[in-house]
N, C-alpha and C positions, 0 to 999 in steps of 0.2 A: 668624806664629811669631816669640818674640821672638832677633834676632840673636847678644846675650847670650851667652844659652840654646844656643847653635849651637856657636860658639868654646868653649864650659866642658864641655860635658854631653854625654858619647860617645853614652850611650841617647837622649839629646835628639834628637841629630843624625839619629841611625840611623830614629830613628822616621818622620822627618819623608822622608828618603832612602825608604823604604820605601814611605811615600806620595804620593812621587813617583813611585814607577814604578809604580803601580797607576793613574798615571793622574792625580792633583790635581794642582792647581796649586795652587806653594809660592809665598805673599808673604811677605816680611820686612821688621819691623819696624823701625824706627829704634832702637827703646829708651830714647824718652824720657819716656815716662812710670814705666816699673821706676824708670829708673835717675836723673832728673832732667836728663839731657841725654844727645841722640842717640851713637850710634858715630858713631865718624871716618869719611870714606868707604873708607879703603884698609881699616877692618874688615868694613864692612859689606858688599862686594863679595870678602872672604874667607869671611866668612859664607855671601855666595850661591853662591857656586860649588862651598862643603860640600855643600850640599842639592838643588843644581840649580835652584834658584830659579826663577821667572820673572820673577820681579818686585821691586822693592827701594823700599821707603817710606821716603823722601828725608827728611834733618835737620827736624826745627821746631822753635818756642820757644811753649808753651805760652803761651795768649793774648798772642803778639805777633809782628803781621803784617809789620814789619822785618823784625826777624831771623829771622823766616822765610823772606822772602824770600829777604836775603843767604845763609842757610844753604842753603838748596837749591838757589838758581844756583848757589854754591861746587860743592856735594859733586856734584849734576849734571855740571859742567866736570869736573871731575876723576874722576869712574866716567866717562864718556864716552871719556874720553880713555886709559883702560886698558883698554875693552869696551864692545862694544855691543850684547848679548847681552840685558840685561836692559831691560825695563819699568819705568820713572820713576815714582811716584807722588804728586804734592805732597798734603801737607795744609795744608787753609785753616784757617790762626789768628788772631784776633783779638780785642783789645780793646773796639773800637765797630763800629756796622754802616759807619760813612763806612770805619775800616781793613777788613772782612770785604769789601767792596766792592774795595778795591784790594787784597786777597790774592790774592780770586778773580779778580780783573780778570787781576793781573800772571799769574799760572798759565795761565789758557785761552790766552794768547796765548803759550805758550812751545813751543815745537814740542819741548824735549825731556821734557815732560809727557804722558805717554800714561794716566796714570790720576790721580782727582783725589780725598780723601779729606778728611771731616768728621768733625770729633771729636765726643765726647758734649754734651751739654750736662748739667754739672755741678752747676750752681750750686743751691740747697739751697730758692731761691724760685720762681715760676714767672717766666717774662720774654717778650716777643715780640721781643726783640732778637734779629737775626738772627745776633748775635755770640755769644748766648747761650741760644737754642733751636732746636736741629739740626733740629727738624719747622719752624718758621718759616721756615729756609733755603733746604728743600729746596721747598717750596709756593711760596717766592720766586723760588727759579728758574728755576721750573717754567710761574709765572702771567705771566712777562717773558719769554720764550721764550731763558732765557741757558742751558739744558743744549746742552752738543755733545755731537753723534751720535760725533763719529768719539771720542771719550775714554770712557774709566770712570769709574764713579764708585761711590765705597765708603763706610760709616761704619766710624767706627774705636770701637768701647767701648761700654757702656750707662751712661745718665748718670741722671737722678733719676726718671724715672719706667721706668726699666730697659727688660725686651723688650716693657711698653705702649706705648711710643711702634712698635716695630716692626709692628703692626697696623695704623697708619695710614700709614705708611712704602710699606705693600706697594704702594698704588695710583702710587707712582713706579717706571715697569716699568725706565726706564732707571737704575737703583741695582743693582750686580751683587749686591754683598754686606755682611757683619754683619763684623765680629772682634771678639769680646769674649771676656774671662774669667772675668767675673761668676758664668757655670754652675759653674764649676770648684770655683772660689774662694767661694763661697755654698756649696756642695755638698764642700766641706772644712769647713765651718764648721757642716756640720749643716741649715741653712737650704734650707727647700725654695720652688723658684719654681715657684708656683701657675698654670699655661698660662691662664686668661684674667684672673688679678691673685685680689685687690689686689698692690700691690709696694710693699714699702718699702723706700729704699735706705739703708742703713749701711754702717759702716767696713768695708771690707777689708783685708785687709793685702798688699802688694807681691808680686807673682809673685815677685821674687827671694828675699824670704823664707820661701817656704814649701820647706819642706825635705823634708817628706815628707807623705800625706793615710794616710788608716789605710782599711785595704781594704776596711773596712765603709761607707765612703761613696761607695765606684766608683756603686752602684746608683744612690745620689740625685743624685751628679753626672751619667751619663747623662740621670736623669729632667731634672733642669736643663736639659741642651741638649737633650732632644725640646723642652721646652716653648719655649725661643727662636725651633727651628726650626718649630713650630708658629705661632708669632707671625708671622714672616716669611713662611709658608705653602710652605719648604722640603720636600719631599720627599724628600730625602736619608735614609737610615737611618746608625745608628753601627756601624762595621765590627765584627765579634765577631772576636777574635784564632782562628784554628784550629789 
């Protein structure tokens, strides 16, 4: 859920409160992709404490594994030292596979990282760069024995070839979850995502700008996340309001 969206948006908030006590667990986003750079941490730990959070996905700098780092030990030090309430989550960013190596390096060894999270892979070509295809990372990790048992591990977003990649994704049992918006955002746009492809991915436009979806595309949105959670081979149904 994006943090933003928390501090602005009363229904936002309430919504998300409400599926808290039913039982989910609430993560929060940085908001750096809405918004081009993450919250401060004294937002983002205002944010969590709106919703009961458990969780809180730490600053990055979109392809780059510096200021990621620096960003996340910072806002880590400083949410730690106002609570200890919440679950850390870094994501791994980077420009080449030598920096994706030392993001992931610097993060597994950080004891205030309890959950670890990879972004889409975006790029518009195909690539086996581990910097820039999120199925190459996760195979990589996986074939070198670098996952730890005791962390989480999550993707964040669907990138070029959308919830297709999530089909091959599935045979990593140690991956908890998905967060994308693609369902929503596709299914505000009219665009319907077909459960076993093809997919093609196009512009979206910004969570923060959509302002309103028109009622007549609640349906196609739904059908959008069955078919994700299909991809992912989720069980889960979509709650019906009563």
């Amino acid at each position: 859920m994006a943090a933003q969206r928390v501090l602005l948006d009363p229904a936002y908030r309430a919504f998300f409160l409400e599926e808290e006590r039913r039982g989910a667990t609430i993560i929060l986003d940085n908001g750096v992709f809405d918004l081009g750079q993450s919250l401060k941490p004294c937002e983002l730990l205002r944010a969590a404490r709106a919703v009961n959070a458990a969780e809180i996905i730490l600053p990055d700098v979109i392809g780059d594994a510096s200021a990621t780092m620096r960003a996340s030990d910072l806002a880590a030090a400083q949410i730690l030292d106002l609570s200890e309430k919440f679950r850390l989550c870094a994501v791994v960013q980077a420009a080449t596979d030598e920096d994706w190596h030392r993001c992931y390096d610097h993060f597994i060894t950080r004891d205030y990282v309890g959950a670890i999270a990879f972004p889409a892979s975006r790029g518009k070509e195909p690539s086996r760069a581990l910097s820039k295809n999120r199925l190459t990372a996760t195979e990589h990790l996986e074939a070198h024995g670098m996952v730890d048992p005791g962390r989480i591990y999550r993707l964040l977003g669907l990138g070029r070839t959308g919830h297709l990649e999530l089909f091959e994704q599935r045979r990593h049992e140690w991956i908890s979850s998905v967060d994308a918006a693609a369902p929503v955002l596709l299914g505000a746009m009219g665009i319907r995502m077909l459960p076993d492809g093809p997919y093609e991915k196009i512009r979206t436009p910004r969570v923060e700008t959509v302002q309103h979806i028109e009622p007549g595309r609640f349906s196609l949105i739904k059908d959008n996340i069955k078919a994700v959670r299909y991809a992912t081979g989720c069980p889960i149904e979509i709650r019906t309001p009563t």
